[in-house]
Biopython code that builds the backbone (N, CA, C, O; Angstrom):
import numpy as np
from Bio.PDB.StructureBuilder import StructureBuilder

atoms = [
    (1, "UNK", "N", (160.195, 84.470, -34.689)),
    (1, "UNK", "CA", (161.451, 84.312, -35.380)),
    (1, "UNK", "C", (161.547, 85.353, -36.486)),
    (1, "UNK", "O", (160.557, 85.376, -37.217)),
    (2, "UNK", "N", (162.438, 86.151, -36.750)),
    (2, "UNK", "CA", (163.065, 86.849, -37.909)),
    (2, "UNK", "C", (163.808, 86.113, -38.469)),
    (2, "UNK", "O", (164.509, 85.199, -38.034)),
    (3, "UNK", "N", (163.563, 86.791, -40.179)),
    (3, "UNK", "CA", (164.854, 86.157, -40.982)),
    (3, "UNK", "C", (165.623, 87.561, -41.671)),
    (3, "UNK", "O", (165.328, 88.755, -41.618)),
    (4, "UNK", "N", (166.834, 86.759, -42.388)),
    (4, "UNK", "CA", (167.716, 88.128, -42.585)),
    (4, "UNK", "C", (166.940, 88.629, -44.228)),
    (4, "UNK", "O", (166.407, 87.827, -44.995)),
    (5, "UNK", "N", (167.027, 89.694, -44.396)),
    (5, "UNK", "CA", (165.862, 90.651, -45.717)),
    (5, "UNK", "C", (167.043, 90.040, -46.546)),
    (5, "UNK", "O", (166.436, 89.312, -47.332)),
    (6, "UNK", "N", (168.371, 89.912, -46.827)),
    (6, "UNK", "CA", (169.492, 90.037, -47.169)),
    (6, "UNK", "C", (169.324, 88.089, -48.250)),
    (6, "UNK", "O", (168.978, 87.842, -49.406)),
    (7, "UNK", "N", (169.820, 87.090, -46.969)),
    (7, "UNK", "CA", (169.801, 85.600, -47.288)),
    (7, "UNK", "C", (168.525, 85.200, -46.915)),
    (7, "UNK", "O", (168.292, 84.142, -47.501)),
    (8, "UNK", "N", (167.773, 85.469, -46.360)),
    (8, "UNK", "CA", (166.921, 84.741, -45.560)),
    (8, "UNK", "C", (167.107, 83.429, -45.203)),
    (8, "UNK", "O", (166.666, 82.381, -45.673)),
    (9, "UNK", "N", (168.118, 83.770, -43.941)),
    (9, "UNK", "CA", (169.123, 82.307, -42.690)),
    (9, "UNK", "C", (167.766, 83.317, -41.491)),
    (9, "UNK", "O", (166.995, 84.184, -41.901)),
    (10, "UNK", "N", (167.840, 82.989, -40.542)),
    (10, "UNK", "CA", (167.309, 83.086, -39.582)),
    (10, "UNK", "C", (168.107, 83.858, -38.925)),
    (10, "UNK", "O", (169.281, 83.613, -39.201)),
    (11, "UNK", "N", (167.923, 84.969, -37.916)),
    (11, "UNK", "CA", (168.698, 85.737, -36.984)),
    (11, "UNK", "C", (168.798, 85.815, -35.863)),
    (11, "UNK", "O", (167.787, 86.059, -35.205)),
    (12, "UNK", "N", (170.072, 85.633, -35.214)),
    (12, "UNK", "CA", (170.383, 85.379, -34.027)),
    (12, "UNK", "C", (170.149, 86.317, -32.939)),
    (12, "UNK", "O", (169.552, 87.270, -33.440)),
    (13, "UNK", "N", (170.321, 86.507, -31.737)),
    (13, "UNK", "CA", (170.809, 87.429, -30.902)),
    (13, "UNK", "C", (172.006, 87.448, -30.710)),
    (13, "UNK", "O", (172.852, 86.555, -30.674)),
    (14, "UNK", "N", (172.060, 88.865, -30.545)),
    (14, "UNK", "CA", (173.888, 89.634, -30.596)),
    (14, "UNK", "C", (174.031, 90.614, -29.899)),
    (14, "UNK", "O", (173.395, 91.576, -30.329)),
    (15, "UNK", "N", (174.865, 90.894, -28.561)),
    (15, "UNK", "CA", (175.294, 91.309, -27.797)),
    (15, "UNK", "C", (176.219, 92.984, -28.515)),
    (15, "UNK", "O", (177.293, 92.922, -29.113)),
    (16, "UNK", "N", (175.507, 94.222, -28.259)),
    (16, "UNK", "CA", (176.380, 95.236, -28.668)),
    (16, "UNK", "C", (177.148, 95.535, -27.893)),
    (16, "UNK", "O", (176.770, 96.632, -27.483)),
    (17, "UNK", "N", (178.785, 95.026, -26.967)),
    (17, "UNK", "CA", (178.699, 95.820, -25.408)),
    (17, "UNK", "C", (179.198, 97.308, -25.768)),
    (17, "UNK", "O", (179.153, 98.107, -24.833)),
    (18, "UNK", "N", (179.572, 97.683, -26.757)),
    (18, "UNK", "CA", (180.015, 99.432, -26.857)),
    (18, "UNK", "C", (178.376, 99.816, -26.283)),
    (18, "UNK", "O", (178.071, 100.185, -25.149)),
    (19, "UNK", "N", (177.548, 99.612, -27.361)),
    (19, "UNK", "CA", (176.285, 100.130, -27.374)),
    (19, "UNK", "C", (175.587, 100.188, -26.090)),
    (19, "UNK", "O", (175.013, 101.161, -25.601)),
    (20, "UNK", "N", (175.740, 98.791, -25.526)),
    (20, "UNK", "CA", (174.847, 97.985, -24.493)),
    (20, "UNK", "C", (173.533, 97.795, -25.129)),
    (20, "UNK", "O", (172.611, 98.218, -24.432)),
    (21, "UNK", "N", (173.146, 97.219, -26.388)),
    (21, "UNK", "CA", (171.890, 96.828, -27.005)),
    (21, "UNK", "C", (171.892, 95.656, -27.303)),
    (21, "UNK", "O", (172.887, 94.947, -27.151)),
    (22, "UNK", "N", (170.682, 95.205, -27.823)),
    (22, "UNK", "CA", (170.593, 93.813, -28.241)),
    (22, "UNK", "C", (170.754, 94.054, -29.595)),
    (22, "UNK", "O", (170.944, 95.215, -29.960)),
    (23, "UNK", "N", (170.713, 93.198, -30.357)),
    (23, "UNK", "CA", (171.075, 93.094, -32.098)),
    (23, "UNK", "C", (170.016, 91.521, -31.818)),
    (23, "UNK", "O", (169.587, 90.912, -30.839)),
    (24, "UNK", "N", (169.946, 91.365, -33.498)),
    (24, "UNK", "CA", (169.465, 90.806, -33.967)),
    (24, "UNK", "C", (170.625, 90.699, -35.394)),
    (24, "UNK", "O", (170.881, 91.723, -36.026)),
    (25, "UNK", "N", (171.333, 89.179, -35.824)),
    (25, "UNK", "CA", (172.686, 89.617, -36.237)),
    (25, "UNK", "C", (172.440, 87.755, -37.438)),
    (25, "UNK", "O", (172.458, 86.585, -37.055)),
    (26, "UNK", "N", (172.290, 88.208, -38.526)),
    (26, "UNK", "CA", (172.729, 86.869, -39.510)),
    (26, "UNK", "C", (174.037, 86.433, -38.868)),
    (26, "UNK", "O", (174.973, 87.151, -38.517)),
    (27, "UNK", "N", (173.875, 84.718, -38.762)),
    (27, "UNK", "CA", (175.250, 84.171, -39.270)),
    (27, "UNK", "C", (175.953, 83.759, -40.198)),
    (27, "UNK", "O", (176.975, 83.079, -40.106)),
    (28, "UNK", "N", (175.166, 84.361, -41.635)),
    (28, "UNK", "CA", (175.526, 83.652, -42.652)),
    (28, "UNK", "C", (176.182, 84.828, -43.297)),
    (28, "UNK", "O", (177.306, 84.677, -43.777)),
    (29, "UNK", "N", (175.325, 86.485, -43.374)),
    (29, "UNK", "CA", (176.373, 87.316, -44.152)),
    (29, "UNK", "C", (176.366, 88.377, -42.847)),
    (29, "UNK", "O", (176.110, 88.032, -41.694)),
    (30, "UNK", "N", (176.644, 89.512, -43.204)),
    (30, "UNK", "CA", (176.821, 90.249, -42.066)),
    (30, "UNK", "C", (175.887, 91.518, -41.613)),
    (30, "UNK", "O", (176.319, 92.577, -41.158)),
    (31, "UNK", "N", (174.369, 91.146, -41.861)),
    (31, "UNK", "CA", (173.515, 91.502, -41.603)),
    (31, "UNK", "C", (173.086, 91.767, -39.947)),
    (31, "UNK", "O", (172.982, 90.906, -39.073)),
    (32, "UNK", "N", (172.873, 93.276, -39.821)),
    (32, "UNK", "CA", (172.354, 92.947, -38.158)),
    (32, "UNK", "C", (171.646, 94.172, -38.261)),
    (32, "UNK", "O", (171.806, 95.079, -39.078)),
    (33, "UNK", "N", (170.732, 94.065, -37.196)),
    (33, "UNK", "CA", (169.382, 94.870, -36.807)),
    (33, "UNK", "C", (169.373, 95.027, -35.427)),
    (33, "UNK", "O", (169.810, 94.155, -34.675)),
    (34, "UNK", "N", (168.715, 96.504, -34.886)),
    (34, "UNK", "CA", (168.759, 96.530, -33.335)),
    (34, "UNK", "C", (167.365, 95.227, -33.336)),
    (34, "UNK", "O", (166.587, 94.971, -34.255)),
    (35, "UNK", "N", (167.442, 94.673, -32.120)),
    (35, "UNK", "CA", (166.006, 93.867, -31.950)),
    (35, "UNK", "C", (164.969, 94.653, -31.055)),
    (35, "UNK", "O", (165.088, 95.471, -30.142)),
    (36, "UNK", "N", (164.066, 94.153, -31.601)),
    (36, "UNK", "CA", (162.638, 94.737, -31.051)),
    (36, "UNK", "C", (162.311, 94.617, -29.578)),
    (36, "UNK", "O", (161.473, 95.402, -29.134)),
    (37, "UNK", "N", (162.881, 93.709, -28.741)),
    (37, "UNK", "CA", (162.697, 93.068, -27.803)),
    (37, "UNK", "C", (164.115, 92.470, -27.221)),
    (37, "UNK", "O", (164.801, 91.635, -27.810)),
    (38, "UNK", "N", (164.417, 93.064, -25.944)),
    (38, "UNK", "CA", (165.334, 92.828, -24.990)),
    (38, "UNK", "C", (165.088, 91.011, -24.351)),
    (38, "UNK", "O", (165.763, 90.537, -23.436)),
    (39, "UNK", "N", (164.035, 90.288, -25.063)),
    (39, "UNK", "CA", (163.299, 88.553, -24.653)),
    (39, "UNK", "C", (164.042, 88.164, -26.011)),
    (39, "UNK", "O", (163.740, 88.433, -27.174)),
    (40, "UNK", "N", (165.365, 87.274, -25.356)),
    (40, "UNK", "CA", (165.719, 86.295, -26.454)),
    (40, "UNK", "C", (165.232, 84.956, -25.683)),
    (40, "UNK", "O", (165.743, 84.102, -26.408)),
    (41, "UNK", "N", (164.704, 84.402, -24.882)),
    (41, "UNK", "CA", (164.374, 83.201, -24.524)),
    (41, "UNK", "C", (163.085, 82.871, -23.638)),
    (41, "UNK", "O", (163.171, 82.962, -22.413)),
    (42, "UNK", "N", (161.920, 82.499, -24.237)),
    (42, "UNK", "CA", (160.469, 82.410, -23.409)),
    (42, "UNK", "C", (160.056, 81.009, -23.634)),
    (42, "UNK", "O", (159.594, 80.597, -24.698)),
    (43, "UNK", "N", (160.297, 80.129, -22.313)),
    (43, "UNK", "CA", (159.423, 79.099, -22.126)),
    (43, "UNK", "C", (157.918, 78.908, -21.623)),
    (43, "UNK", "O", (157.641, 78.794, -20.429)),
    (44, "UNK", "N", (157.004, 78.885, -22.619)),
    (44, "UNK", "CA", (155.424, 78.819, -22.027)),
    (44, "UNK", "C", (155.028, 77.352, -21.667)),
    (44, "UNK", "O", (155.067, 76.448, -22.502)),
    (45, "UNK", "N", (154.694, 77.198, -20.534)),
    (45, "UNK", "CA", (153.876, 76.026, -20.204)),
    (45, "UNK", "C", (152.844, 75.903, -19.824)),
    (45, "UNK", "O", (152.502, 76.211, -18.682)),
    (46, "UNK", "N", (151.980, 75.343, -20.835)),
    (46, "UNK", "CA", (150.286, 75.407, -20.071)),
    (46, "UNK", "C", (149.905, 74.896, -19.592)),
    (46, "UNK", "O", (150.275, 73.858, -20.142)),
    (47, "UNK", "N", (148.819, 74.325, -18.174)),
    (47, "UNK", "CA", (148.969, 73.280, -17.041)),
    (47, "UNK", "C", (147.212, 73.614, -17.116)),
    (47, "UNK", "O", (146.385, 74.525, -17.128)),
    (48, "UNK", "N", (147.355, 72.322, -17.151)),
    (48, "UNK", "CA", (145.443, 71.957, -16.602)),
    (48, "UNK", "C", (144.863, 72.786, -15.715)),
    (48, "UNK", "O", (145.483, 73.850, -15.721)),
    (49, "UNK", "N", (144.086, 72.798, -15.059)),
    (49, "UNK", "CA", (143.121, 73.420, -14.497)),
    (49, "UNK", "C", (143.682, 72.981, -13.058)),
    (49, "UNK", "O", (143.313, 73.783, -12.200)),
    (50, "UNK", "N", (144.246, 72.232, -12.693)),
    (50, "UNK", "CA", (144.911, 71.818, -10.936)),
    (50, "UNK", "C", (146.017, 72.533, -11.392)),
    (50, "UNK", "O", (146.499, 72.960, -10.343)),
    (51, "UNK", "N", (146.653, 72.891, -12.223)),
    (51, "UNK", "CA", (148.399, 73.387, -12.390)),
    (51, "UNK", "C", (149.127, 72.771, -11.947)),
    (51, "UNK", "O", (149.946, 73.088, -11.084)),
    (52, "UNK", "N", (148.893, 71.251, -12.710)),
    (52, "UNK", "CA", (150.428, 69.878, -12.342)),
    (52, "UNK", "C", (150.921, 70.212, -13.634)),
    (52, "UNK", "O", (150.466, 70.547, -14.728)),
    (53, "UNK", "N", (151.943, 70.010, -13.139)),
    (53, "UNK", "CA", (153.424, 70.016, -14.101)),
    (53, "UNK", "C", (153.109, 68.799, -15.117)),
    (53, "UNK", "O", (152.304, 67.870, -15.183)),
    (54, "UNK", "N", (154.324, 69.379, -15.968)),
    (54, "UNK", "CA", (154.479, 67.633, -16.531)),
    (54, "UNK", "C", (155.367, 66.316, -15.987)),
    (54, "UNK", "O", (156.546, 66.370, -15.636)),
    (55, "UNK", "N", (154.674, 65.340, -15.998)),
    (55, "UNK", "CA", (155.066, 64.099, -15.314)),
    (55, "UNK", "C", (156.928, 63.596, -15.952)),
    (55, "UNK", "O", (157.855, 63.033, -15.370)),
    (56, "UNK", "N", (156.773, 64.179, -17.459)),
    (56, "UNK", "CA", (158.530, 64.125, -17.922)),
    (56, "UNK", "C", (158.889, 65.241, -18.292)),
    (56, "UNK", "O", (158.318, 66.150, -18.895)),
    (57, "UNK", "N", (160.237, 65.060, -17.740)),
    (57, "UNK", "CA", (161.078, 66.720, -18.025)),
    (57, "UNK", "C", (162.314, 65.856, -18.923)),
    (57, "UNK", "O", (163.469, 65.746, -18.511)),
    (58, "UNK", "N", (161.830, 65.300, -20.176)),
    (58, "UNK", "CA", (163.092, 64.661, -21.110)),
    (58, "UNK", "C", (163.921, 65.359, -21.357)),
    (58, "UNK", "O", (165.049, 64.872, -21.421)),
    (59, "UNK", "N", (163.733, 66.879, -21.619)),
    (59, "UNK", "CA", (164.562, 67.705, -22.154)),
    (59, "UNK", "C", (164.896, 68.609, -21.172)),
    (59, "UNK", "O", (165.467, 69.585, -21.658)),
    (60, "UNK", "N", (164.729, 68.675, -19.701)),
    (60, "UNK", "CA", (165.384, 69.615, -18.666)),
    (60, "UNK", "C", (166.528, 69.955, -18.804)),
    (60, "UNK", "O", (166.739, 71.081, -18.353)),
    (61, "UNK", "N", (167.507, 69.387, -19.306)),
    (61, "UNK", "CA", (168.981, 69.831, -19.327)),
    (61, "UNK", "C", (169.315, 71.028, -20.162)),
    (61, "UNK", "O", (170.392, 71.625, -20.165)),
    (62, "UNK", "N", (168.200, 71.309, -20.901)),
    (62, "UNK", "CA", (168.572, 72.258, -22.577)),
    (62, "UNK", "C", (167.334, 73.545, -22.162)),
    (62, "UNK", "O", (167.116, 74.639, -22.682)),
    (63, "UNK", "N", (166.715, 72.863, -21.049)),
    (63, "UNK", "CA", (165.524, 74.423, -20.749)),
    (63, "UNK", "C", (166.309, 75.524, -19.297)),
    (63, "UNK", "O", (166.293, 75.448, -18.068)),
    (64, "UNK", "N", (166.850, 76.365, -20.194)),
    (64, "UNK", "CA", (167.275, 77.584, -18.959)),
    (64, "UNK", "C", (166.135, 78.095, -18.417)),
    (64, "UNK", "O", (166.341, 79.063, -17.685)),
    (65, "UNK", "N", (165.391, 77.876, -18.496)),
    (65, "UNK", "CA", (164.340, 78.419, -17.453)),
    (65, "UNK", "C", (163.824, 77.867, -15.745)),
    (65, "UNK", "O", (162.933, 78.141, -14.941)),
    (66, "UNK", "N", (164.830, 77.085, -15.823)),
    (66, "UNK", "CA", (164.508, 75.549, -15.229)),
    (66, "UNK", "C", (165.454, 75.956, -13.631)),
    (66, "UNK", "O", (166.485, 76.624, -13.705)),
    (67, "UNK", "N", (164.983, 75.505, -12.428)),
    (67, "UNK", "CA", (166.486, 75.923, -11.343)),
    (67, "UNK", "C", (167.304, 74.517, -11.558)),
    (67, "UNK", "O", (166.888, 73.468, -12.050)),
    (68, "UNK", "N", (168.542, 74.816, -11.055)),
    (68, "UNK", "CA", (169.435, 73.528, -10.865)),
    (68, "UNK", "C", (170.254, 73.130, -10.119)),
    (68, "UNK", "O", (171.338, 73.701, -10.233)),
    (69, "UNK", "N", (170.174, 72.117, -9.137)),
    (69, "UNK", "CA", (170.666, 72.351, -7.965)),
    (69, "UNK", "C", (171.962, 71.312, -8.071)),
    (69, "UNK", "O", (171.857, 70.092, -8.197)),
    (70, "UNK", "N", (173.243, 72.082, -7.988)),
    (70, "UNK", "CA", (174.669, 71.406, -7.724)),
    (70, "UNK", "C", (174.615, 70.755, -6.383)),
    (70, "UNK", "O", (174.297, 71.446, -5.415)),
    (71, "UNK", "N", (175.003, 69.013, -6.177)),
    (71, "UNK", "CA", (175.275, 68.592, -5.117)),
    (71, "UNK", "C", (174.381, 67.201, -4.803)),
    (71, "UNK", "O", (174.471, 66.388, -3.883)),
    (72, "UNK", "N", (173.190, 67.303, -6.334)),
    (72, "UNK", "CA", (172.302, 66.463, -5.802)),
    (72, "UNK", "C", (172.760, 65.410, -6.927)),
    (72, "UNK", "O", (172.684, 65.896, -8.056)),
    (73, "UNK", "N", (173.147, 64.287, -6.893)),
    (73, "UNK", "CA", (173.468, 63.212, -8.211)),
    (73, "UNK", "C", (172.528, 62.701, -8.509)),
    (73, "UNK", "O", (171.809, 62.278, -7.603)),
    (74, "UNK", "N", (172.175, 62.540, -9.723)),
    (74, "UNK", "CA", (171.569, 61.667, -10.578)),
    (74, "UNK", "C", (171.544, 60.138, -10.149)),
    (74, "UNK", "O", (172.657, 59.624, -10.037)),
    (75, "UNK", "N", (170.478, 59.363, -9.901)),
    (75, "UNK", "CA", (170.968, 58.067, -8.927)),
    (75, "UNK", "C", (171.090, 56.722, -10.444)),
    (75, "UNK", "O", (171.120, 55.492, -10.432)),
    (76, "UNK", "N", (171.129, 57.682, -11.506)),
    (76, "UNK", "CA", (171.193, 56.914, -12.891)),
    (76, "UNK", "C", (172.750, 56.430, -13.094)),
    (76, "UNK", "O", (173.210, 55.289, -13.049)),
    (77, "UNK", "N", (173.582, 58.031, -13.401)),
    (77, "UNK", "CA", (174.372, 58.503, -14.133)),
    (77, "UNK", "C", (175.822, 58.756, -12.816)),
    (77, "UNK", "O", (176.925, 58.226, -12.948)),
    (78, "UNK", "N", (175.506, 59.492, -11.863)),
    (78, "UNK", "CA", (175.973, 60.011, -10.726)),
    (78, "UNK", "C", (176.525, 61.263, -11.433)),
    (78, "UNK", "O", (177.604, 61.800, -11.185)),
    (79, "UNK", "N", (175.587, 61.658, -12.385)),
    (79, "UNK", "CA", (176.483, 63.520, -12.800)),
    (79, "UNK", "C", (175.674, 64.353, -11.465)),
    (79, "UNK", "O", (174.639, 64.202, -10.815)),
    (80, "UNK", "N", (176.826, 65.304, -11.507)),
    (80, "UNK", "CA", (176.152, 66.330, -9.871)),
    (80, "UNK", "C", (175.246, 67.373, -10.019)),
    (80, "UNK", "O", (175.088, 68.139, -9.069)),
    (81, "UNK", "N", (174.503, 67.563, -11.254)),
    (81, "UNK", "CA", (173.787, 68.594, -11.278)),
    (81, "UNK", "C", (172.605, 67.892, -11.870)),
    (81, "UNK", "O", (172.711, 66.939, -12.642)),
    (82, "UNK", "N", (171.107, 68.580, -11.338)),
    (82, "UNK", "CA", (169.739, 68.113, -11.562)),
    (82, "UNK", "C", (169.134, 69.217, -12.003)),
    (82, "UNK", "O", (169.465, 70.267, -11.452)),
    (83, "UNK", "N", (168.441, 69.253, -12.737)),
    (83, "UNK", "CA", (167.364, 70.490, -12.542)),
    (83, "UNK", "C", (165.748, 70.009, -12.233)),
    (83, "UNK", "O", (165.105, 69.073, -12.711)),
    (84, "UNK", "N", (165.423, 70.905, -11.370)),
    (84, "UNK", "CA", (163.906, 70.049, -10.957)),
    (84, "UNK", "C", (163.240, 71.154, -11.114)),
    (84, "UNK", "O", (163.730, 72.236, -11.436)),
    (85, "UNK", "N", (161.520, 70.807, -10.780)),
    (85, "UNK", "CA", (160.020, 71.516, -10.747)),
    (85, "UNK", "C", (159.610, 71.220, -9.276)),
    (85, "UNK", "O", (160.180, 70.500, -8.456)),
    (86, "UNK", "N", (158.764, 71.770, -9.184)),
    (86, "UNK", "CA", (157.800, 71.119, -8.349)),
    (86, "UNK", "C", (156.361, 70.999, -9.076)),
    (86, "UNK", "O", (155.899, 71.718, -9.962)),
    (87, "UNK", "N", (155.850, 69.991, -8.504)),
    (87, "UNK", "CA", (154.999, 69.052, -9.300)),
    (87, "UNK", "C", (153.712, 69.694, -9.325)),
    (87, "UNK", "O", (153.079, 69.783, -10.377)),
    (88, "UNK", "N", (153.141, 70.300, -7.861)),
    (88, "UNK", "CA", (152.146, 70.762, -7.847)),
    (88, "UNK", "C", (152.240, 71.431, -6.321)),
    (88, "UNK", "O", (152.333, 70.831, -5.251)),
    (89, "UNK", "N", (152.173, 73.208, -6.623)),
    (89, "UNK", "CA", (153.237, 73.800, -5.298)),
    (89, "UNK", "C", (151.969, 74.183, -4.749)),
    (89, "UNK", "O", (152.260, 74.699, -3.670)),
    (90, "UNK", "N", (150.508, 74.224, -4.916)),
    (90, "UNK", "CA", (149.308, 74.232, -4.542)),
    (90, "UNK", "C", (149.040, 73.311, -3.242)),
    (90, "UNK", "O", (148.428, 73.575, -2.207)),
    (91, "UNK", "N", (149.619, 72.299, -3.598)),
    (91, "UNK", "CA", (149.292, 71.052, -2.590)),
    (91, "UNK", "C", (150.347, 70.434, -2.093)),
    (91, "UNK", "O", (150.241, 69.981, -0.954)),
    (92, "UNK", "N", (151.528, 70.280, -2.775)),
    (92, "UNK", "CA", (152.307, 69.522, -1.842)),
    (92, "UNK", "C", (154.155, 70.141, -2.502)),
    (92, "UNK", "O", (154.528, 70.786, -3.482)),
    (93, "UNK", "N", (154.740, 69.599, -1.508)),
    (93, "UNK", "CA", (156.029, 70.069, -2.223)),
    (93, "UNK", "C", (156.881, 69.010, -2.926)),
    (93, "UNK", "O", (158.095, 69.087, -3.115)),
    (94, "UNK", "N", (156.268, 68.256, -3.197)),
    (94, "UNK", "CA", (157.172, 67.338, -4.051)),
    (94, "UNK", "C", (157.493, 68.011, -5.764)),
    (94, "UNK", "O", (156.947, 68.823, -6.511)),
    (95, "UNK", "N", (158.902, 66.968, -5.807)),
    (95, "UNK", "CA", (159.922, 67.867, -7.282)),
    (95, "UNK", "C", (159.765, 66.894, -7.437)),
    (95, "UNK", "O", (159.745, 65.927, -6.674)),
    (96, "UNK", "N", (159.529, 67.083, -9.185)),
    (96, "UNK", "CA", (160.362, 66.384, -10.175)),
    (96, "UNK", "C", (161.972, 66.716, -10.981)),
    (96, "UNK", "O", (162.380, 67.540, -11.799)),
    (97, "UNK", "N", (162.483, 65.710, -10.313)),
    (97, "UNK", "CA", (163.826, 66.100, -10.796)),
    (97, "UNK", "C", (164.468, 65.402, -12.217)),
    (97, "UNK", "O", (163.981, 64.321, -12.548)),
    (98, "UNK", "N", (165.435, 65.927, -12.977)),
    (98, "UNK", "CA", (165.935, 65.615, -14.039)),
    (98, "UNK", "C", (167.195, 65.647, -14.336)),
    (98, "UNK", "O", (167.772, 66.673, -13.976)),
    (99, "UNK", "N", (167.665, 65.054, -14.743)),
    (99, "UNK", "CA", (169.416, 64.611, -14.783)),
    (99, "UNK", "C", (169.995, 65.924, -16.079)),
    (99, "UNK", "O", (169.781, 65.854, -17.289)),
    (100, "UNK", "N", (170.596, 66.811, -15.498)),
    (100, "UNK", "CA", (171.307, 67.636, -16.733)),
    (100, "UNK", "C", (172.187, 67.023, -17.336)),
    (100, "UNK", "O", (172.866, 67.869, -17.917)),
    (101, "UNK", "N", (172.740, 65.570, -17.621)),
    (101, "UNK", "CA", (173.245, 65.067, -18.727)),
    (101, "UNK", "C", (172.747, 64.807, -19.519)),
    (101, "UNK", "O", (171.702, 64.166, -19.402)),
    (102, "UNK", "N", (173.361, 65.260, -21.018)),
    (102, "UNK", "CA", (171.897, 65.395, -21.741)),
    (102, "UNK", "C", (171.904, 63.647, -22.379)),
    (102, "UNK", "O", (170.840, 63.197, -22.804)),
    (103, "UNK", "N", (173.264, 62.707, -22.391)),
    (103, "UNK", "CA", (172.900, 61.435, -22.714)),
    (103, "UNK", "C", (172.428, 60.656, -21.864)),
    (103, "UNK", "O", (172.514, 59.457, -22.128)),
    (104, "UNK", "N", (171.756, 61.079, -20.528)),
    (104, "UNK", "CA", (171.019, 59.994, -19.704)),
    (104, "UNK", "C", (169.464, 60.382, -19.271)),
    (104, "UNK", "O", (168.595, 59.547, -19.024)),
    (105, "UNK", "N", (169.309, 61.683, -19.233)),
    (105, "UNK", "CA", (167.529, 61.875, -18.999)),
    (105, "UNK", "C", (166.785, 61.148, -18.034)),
    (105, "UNK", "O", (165.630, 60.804, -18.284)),
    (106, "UNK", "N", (167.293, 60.900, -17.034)),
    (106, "UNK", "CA", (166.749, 60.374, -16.089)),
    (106, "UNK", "C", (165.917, 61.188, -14.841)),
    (106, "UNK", "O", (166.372, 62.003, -14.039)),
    (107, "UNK", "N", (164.822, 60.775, -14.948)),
    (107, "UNK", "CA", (163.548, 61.264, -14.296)),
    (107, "UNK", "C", (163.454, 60.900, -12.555)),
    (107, "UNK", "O", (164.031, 59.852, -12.267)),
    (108, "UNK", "N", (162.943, 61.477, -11.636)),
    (108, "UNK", "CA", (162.847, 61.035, -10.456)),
    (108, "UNK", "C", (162.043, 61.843, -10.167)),
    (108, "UNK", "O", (162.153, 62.942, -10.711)),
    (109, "UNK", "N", (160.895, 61.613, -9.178)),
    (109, "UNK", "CA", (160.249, 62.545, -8.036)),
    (109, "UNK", "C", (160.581, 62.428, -6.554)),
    (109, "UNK", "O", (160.689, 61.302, -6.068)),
    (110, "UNK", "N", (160.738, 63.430, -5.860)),
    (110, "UNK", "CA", (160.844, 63.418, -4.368)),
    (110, "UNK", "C", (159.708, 63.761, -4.276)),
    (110, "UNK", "O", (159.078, 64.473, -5.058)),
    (111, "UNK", "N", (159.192, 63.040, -2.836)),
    (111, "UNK", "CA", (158.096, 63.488, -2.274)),
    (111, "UNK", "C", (158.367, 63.706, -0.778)),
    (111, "UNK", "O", (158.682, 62.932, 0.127)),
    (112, "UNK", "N", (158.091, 65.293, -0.842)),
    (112, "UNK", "CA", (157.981, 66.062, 0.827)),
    (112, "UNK", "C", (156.667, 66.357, 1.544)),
    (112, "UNK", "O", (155.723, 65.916, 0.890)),
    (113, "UNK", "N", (156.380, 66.826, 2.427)),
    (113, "UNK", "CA", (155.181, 66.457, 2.983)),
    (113, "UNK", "C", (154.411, 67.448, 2.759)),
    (113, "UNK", "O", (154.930, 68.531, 2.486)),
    (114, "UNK", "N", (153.032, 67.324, 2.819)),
    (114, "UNK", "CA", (151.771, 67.970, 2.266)),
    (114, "UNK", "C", (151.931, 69.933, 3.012)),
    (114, "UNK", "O", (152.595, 70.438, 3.917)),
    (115, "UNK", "N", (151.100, 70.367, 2.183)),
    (115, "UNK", "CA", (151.460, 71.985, 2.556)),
    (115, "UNK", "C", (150.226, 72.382, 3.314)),
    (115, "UNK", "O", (150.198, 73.503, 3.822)),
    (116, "UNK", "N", (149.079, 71.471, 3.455)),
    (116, "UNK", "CA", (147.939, 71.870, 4.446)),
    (116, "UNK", "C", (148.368, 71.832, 5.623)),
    (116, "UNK", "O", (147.623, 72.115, 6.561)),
]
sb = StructureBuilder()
sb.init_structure("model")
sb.init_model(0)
sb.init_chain("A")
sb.init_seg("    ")
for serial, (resi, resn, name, xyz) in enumerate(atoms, 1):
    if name == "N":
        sb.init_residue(resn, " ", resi, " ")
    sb.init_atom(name, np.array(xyz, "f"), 0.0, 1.0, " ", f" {name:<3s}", serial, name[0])
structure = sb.get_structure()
């Protein structure tokens, strides 16, 4: 995270399209900087030694890193979009899926058949 030298608010990413650069841009006064790095968004997840996922995805709806498949409903909520994992793509193909509404968070796994 950067802050602005100016207020010290925290600094956003900001789109130059004349330029085509990234910025790095206060929202509080009108401070902006080219940014160091073309990575405004990195989700790290660290996985045990088998590389299983995590068993809850509470917050799937708010992680863009995530796929999301239109068409599949939530059997909570009935909103039409999920975003899922797969649980453990080593061994089997089962997803964990997650409701992209962010007031219902509802969890499910499918299980598909083994990959041996």
């Amino acid at each position: 995270m950067k802050f602005c030298p100016e207020c010290n608010n925290l600094l956003y990413p900001k789109e130059d399209k004349k330029r085509k650069i990234l910025l790095s841009a206060c929202r509080t006064c009108s401070y902006t900087e080219v940014a160091e790095s073309n990575c405004v968004y990195r989700n790290v997840i660290n996985h045990d030694s088998d590389y299983e996922r995590p068993k809850d995805m509470r917050d799937a709806y708010a992680d863009p890193t995530l796929p999301r498949e239109k068409g599949v409903k939530c059997p909570a909520c009935n909103h039409p979009k999920v975003a899922f994992s797969l649980i453990n793509p080593r061994k089997s193909l089962a997803r964990m899926n997650a409701c992209c509404n962010p007031s219902c968070g509802h969890n499910w796994r499918d299980d598909d058949e083994s990959i041996a």
